[in-house]
C-alpha positions as a Python dict, from the first residue, in 0.01 Angstrom:
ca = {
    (1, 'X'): (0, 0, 0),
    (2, 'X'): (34, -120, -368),
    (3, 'X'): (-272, -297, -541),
    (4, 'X'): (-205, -476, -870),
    (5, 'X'): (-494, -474, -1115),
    (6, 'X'): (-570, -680, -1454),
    (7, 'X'): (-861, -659, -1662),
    (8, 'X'): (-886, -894, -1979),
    (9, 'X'): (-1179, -694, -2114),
    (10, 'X'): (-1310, -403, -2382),
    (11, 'X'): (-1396, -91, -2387),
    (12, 'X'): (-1669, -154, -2073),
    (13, 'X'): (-1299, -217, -1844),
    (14, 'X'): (-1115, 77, -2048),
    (15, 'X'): (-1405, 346, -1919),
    (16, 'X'): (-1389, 175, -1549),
    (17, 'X'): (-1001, 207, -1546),
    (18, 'X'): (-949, 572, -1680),
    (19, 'X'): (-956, 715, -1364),
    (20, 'X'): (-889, 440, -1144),
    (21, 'X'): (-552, 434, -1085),
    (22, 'X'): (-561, 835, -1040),
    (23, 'X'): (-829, 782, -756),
    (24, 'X'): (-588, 584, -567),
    (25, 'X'): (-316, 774, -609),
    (26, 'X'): (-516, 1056, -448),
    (27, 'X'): (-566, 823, -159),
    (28, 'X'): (-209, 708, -123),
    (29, 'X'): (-244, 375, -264),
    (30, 'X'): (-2, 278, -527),
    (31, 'X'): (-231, 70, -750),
    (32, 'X'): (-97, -58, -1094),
    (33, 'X'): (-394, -88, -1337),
    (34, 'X'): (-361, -278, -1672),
    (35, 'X'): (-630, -317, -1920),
    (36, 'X'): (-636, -587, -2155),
    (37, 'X'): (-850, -416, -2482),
    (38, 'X'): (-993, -525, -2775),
    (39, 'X'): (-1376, -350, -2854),
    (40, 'X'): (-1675, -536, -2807),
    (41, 'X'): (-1466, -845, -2679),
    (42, 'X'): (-1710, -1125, -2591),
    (43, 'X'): (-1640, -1343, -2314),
    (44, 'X'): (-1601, -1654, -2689),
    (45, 'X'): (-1367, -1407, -2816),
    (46, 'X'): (-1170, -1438, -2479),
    (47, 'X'): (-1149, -1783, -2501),
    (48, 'X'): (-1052, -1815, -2880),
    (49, 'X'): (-752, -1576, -2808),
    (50, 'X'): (-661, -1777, -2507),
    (51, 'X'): (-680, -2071, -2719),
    (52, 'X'): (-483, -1981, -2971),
    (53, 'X'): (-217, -1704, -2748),
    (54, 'X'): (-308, -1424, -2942),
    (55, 'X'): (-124, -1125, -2952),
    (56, 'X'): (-481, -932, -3014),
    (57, 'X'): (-493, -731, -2707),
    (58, 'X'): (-388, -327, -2664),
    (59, 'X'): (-207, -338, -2347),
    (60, 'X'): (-324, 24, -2146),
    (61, 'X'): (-149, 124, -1835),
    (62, 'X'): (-319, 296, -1549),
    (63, 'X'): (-570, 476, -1761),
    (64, 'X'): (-362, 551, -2061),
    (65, 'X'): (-299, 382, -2431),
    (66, 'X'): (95, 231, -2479),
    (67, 'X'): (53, 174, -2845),
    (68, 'X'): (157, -220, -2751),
    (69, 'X'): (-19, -563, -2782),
    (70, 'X'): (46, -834, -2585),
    (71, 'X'): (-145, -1180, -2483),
    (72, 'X'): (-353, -1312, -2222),
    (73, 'X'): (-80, -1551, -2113),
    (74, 'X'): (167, -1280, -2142),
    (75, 'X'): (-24, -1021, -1950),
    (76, 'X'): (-68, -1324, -1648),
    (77, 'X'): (283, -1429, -1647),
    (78, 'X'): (377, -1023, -1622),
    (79, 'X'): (352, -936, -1254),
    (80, 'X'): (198, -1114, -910),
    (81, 'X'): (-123, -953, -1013),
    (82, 'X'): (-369, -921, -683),
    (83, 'X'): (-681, -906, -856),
    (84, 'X'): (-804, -989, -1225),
    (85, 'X'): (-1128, -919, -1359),
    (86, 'X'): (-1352, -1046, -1604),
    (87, 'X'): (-1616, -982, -1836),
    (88, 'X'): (-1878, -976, -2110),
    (89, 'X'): (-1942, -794, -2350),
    (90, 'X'): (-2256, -582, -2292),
    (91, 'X'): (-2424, -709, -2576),
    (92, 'X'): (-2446, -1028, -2475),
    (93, 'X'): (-2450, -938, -2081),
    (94, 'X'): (-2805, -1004, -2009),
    (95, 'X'): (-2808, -1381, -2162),
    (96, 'X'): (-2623, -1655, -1970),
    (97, 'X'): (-2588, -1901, -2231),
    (98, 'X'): (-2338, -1665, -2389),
    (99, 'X'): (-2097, -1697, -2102),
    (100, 'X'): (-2040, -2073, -2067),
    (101, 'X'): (-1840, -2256, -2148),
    (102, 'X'): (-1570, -2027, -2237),
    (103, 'X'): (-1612, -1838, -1869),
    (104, 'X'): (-1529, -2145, -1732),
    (105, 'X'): (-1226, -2192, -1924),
    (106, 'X'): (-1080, -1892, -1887),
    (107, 'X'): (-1125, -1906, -1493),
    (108, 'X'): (-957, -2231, -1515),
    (109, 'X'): (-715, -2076, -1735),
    (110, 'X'): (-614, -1785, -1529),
    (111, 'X'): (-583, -1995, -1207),
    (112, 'X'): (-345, -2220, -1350),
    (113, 'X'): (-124, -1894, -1446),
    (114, 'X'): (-198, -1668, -1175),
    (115, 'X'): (-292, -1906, -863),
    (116, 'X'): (-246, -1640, -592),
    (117, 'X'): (-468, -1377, -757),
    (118, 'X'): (-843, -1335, -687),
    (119, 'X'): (-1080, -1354, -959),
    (120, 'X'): (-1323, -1086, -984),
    (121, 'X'): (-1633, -1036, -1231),
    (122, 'X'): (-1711, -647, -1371),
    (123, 'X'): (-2065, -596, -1386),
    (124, 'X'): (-2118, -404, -1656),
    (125, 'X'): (-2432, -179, -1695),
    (126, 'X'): (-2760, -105, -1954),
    (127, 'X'): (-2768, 102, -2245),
    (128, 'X'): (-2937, 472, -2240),
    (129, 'X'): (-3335, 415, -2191),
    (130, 'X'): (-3513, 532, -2565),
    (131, 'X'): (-3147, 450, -2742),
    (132, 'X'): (-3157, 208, -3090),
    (133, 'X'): (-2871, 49, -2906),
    (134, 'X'): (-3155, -74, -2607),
    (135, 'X'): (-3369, -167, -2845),
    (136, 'X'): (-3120, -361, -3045),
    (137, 'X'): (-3082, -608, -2768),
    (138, 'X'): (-3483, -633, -2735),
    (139, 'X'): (-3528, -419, -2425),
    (140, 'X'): (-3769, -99, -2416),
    (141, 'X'): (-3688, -86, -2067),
    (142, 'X'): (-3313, -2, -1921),
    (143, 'X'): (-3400, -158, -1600),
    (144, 'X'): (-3531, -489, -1765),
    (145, 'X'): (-3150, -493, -1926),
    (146, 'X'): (-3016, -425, -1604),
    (147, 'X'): (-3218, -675, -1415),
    (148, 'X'): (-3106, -965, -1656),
    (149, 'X'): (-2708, -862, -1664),
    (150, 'X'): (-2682, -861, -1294),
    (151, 'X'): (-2884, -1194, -1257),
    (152, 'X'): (-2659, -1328, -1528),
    (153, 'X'): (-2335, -1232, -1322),
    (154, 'X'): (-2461, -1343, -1029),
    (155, 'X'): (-2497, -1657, -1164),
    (156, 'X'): (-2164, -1680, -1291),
    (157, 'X'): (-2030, -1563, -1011),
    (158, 'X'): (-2102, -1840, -833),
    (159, 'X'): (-2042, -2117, -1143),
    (160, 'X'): (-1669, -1979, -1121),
    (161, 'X'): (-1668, -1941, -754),
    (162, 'X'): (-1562, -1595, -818),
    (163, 'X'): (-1404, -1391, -509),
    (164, 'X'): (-1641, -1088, -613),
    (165, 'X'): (-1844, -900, -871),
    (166, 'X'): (-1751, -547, -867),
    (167, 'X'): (-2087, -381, -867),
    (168, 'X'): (-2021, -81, -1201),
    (169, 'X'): (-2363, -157, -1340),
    (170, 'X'): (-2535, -75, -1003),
    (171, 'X'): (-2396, 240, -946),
    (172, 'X'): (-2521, 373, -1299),
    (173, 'X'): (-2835, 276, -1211),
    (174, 'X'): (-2818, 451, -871),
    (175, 'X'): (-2641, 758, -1030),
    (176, 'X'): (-3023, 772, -1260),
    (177, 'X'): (-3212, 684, -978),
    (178, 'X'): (-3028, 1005, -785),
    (179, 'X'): (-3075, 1255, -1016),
    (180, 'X'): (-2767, 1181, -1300),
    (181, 'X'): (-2992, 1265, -1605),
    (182, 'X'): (-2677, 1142, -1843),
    (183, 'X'): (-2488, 837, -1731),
    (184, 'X'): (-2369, 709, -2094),
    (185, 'X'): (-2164, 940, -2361),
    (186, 'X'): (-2288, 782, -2673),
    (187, 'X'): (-2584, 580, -2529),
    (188, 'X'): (-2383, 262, -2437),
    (189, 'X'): (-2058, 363, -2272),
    (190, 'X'): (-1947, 583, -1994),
    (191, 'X'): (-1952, 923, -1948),
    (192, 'X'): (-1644, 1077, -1933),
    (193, 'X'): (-1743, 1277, -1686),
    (194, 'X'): (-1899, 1203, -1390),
    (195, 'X'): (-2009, 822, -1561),
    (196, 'X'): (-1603, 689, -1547),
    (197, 'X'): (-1570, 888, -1216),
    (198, 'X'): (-1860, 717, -1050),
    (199, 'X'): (-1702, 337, -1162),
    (200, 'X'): (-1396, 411, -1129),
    (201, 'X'): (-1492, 503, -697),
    (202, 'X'): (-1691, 202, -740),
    (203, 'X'): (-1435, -19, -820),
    (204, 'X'): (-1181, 146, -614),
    (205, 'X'): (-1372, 118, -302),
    (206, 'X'): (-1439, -238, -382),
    (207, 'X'): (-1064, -320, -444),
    (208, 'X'): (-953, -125, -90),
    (209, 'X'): (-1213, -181, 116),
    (210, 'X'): (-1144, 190, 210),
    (211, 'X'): (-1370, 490, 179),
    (212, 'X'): (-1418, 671, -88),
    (213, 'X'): (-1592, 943, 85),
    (214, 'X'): (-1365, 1298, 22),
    (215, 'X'): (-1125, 1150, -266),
    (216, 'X'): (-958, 1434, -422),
    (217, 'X'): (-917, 1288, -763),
    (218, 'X'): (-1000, 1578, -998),
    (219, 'X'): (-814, 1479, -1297),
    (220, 'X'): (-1120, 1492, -1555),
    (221, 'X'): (-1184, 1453, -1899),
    (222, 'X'): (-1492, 1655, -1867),
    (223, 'X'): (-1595, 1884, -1647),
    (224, 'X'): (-1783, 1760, -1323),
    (225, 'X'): (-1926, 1976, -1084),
    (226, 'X'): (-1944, 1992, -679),
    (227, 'X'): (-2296, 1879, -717),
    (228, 'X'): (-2201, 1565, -936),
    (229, 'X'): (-1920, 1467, -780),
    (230, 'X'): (-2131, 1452, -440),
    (231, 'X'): (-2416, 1209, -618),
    (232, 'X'): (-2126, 991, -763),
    (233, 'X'): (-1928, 918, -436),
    (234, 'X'): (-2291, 838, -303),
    (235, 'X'): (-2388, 631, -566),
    (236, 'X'): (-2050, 444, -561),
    (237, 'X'): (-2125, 392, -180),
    (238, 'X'): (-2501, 263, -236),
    (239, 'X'): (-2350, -14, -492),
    (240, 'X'): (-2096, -78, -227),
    (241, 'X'): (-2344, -111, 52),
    (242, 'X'): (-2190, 141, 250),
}
């Protein structure tokens, strides 16, 4: 099996990638995984670069940095991509009227170029509960944040007629709600630990529709132990419905 993966995102799509394409290769599955990055890239930033064929992005392959930059058109036109995600930046994740009408476009925009692909949305996640960052945004709450992101992908989600929203943000939340005292590495994005190994079986079990129970993916950045790795593959499989 061979999966082909694009993200035109940030750093939010470079934590759910780094171990992505190393979980399926533990499974057998020959998935190419290519990350479109530029930090804090808002969903208007997108659009302006697709606008204007920007050679902005840092083009990362299956988890890793290439030291190259490329385009949104360029990174379309590059392969038969199965799959191509989307989404905003978490600092504007929790209001709607940031995403339109530039989400629009760029669904437009990457049908046009990639008509055989399915268009996916990356639910992001909230910020640390007590962190500045949380505050910053007007929350004193992490689920209130939470709440409002996935309502707001939801609903574009359906605007785009989107074939999915991978469910990242849930799983944090479920990886709290089971015990995971630190989800975030810096208050805002993932853990390297058992955070990016959590999203990245999240993701991968919503690409395959195969289970992610028993992976053995152990190619960390930080330490995770037995324990964590068991409350992860649940809490992938909880966002997944399984």
């Amino acid at each position: 099996m061979e999966i082909k993966v694009l993200s035109i995102g940030n750093s939010f799509s470079q934590d759910a990638h780094r171990y992505l394409h190393g979980i399926a290769k533990a499974d057998g599955v020959n998935m190419k995984c290519v990350n479109l990055f530029i930090g804090g890239c808002t969903l208007s930033m997108h659009y302006k670069n697709m606008i204007s064929d920007a050679k902005e992005y840092w083009l990362e392959f299956n988890g890793e940095v290439t030291g190259f930059k490329t385009t949104i058109k360029e990174a379309l036109l590059s392969d038969d991509w199965d799959f191509i995600t989307l989404q905003q930046a978490s600092y504007q994740s929790y209001s709607y009227d940031t995403y339109q009408p530039y989400l629009q476009e760029l669904a437009k925009y990457i049908r046009y170029h990639a008509p055989k692909s399915k268009l996916l949305l990356h639910q992001t996640w909230a910020y640390e509960q007590g962190s500045e960052r949380l505050s910053s945004v007007g929350y004193e709450d992490q689920a209130d944040m939470f709440r409002d992101l996935k309502a707001a992908y939801e609903r574009a989600g359906e605007d785009i007629r989107a074939d999915g929203i991978i469910p990242a943000g849930q799983c944090l939340q479920n990886l709290l709600a089971n015990g995971i005292q630190k989800v975030h590495r810096d208050t805002f994005h993932l853990d390297l630990g058992v955070g990016r190994y959590a999203v990245g079986l999240t993701w991968y079990g919503f690409l395959t529709r195969r289970s992610i129970r028993g992976n053995k993916f152990n190619e960390f950045d930080q330490p995770i132990s037995e324990r964590e790795i068991e409350i992860a593959c649940t809490s992938a499989e909880q966002a997944l419905d399984r």
